[in-house]
N, C-alpha and C positions, 0 to 999 in steps of 0.2 A: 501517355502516362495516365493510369487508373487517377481520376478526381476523388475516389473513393478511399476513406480511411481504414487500412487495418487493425483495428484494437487487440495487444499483445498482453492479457491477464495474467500478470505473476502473481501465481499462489503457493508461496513457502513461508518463508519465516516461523518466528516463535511466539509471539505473544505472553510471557511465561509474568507479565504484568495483569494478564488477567486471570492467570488461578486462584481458585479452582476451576472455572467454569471451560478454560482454554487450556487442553491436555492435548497428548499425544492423537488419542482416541477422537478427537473433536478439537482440531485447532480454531483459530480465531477465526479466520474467514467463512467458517461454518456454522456458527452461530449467531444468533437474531438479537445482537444486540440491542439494535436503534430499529423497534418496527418492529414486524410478524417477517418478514426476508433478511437470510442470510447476509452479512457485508458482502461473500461471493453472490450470492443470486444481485443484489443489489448492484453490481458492479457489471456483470453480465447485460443486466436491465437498461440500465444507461447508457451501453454500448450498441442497444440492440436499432437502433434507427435508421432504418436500409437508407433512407436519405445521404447520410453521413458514413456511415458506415459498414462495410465487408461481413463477412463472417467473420465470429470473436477466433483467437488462437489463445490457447489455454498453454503454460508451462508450469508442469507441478511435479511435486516428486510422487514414486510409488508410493510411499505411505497415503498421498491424499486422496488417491485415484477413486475410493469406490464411493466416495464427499462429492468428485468430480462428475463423477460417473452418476449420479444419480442426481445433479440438480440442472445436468445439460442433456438427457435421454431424448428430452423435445428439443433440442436445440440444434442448430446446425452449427456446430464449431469442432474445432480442429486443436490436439493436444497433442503436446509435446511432453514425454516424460522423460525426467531428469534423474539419469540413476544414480546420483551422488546432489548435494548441494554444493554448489561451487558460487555461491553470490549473484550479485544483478549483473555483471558486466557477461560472464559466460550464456545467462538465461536468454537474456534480450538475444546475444547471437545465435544463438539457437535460432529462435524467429527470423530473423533477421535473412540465415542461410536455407531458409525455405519458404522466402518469400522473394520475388522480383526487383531487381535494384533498384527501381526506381518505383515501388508502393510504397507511402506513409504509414509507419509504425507510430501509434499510439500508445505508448508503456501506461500502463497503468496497475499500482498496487490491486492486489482482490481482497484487501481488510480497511479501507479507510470507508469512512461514509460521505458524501456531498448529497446535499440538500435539495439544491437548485440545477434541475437535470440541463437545462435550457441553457445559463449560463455554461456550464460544462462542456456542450456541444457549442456553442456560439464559439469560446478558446479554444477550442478542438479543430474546428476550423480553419481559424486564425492559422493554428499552432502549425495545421497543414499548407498554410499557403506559403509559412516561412522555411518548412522541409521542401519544397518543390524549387525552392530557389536557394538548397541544399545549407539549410541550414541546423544545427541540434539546437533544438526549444525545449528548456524545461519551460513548464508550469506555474508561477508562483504563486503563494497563498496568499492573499492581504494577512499583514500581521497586524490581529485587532489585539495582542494584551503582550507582555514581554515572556513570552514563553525560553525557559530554558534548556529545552529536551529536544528542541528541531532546528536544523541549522539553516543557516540564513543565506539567499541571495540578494546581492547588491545592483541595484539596474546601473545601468552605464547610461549610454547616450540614446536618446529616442531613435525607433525606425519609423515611426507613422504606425496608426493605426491601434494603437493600444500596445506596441512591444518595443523590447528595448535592447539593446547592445547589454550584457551579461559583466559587469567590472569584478565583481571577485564571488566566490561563494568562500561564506563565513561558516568554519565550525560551531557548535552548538558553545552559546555564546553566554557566562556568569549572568547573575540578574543584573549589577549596573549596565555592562553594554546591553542587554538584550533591551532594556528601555530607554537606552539611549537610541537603537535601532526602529525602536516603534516612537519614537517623538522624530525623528529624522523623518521619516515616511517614507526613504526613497530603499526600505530594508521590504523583500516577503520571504516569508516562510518555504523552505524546500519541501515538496512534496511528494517527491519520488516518482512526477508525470512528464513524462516525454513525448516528443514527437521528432522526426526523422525520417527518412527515406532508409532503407533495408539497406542499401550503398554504400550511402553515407556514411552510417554509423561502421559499419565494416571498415571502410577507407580511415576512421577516424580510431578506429578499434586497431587496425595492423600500423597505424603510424606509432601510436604511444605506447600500446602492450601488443607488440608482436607473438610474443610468447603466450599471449590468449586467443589473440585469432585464430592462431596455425593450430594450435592443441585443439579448440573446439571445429576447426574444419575438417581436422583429420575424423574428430569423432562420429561427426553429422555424416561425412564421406561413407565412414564404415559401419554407419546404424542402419533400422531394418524399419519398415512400415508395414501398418498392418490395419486396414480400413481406412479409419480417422485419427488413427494411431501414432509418432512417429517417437520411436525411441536410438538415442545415439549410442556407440558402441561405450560400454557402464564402463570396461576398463581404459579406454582411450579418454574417456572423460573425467574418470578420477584424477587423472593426470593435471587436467584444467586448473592455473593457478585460480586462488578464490580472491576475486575482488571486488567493489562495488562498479556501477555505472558512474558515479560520481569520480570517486577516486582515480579511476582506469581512463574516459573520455572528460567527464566534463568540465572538471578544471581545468583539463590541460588543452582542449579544443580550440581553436581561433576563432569558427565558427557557431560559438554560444551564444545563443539568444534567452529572453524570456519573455513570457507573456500572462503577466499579474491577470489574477482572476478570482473576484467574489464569488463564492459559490456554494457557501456554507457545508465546506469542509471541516472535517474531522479525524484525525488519525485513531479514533476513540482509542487512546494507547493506555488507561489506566481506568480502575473504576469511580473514579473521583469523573472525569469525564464521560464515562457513560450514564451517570447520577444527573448531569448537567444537559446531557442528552432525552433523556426521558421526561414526558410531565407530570408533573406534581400533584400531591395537594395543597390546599389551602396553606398547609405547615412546610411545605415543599420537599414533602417526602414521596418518596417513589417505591412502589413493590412488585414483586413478580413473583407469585405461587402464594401460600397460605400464610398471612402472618398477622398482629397485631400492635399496634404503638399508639402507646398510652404517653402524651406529655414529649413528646419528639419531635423534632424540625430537623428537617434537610437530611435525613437518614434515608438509602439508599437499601432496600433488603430482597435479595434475590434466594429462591430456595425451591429446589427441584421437588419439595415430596414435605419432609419436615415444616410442622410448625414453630416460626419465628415469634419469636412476644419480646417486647423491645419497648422500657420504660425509663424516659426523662434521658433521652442522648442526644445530641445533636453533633452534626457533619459528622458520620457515620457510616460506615461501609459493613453490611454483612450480608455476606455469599454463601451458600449449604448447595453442597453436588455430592452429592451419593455422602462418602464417609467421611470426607473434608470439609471443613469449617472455618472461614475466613473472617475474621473481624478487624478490622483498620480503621483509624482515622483518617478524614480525607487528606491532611497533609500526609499522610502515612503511606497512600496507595504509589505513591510514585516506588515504593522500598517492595512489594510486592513479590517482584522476581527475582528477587535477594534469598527468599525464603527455600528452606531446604523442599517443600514440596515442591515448589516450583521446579525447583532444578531438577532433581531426581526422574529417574524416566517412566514412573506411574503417574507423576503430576506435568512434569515439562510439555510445552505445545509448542 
């Protein structure tokens, strides 16, 4: 059994809380949010420690291929394209069935940001010693404030060493429980980071959704490769019911574990959080491209081209991408992806 971790980069999703700046044309994992690096390059980055880690597998759809293609031209990784979106549960098997039963998959989102590369691989570790004695580890977050928008895992009974037997995972939880979860302390945050043996997760995949397994085996069966390339067959795959990893294995698993990890993460999921992500000034305002503020605190203003002038606001959100124009409040940014640019497919990401 390779000691060696494979890291399995899912890059889809929508982001549509952070337009304008996350469109079709440039989704989330493609811009430099937090830093001068991409969340994808940044996630890449953290994966790249031949110590610890295999070559990356990248699973994305055609739309993101030429985002993918040009931030991995140096890189030695290996992509899966996905001709349809069918969710996390069908992605990960994807990898899964072209990889060796018994190498440790690493799931890992390509839009969140962690801080602390070192903690990351330190859990990553961990996460692989408890796949090797076949078991599915999510990741959890410390929940440092009572967040309402991420769902929660509950630890169960200690296994030694910093992980724990998995007692329930919590849907995204009203504000009184979610701070009653963060004064309990025994609550973290879901992260969408896995670890598992390629096997495993199949073995645990055709126990509870058979109908996902055999639909994405038949796919990968009758798809085609081509370099570094591996694409499954697009009509066999449409087929693929669409579900999460969560909903599909991991509530329903016997073999869930978790393994709590500080590491100054981030889902950066709104731009009230990217505001909080960047530093400040003195006033704890934040800007990116041309602007001015006269008499403002905690105002946030990002703008590709246009000059910004911004007098007497505070907690403030304003975003300029090409002919779009965003202004919120920061209680306001979570309603974002509500909004008709968002949805529509000139603005959607």
């Amino acid at each position: 059994m390779s000691e060696s971790i494979s890291p399995v980069i899912l890059c889809g999703g929508s982001g549509t809380r952070l337009w304008p700046r996350s469109r079709i044309a440039k989704p989330k994992p493609f811009l430099p949010l937090v830093g001068n690096e991409t969340l994808f390059g940044q996630a890449l980055a953290r994966t790249s420690d031949d110590t610890a880690f295999t070559s990356a597998m990248v699973v994305t759809g055609k739309g993101h291929l030429d985002h993918v293609d040009s931030e991995t031209r140096e890189a030695d990784v290996s992509i899966i394209v996905e001709p349809s979106a069918r969710n996390t549960a069908a992605a990960i098997a994807l990898a899964a069935l072209r990889l060796p039963a018994d190498q440790v998959m690493l799931v890992c989102p390509s839009d969140h940001h962690i801080a602390d590369t070192k903690a990351f691989i330190d859990a990553a570790r961990r996460g692989a010693e408890l796949a090797r004695e076949g078991r599915l580890v999510a990741f959890g977050i410390r929940a440092t404030a009572p967040e309402t928008g991420f769902g929660y895992i509950k630890r169960g009974d200690p296994m030694g060493d910093g992980a724990y037997e998995i007692e329930s995972f919590v849907e995204k939880p009203d504000r009184d429980r979610a701070e009653a979860f963060v004064e309990d302390g025994g609550y973290d945050w879901n992260g969408g980071i896995f670890a598992f043996t390629a096997g495993y997760y199949l073995k645990e995949l055709a126990t509870y959704r058979p109908d996902i397994a055999d639909a994405v085996a038949k796919a990968v069966a009758a798809g085609h490769e081509n370099q570094n390339r591996f694409e499954p067959d697009a009509e066999l795959f449409a087929a693929v019911p669409s579900e999460s990893i969560d909903y599909a294995v991991m509530e329903k698993t016997r073999l869930a574990a978790v393994v709590p990890v500080d590491m100054g993460w981030s889902d950066i999921g709104n731009w009230h959080v990217v505001r909080e992500m960047r530093p400040g000034d003195a006033d704890g305002n934040r800007v990116m491209g041309r602007a001015e503020l006269v008499d403002c605190r905690n105002v946030l203003v990002e703008s590709d081209g246009p000059r910004v002038s911004v007098i007497g606001l505070e907690d403030v959100c304003i975003v300029v991408d090409g002919d779009e124009v965003l202004v919120t409040t920061v209680d306001g940014a979570q309603k974002v992806g509500k909004l008709a640019g968002a949805q529509n497919q000139s603005g959607a990401a």
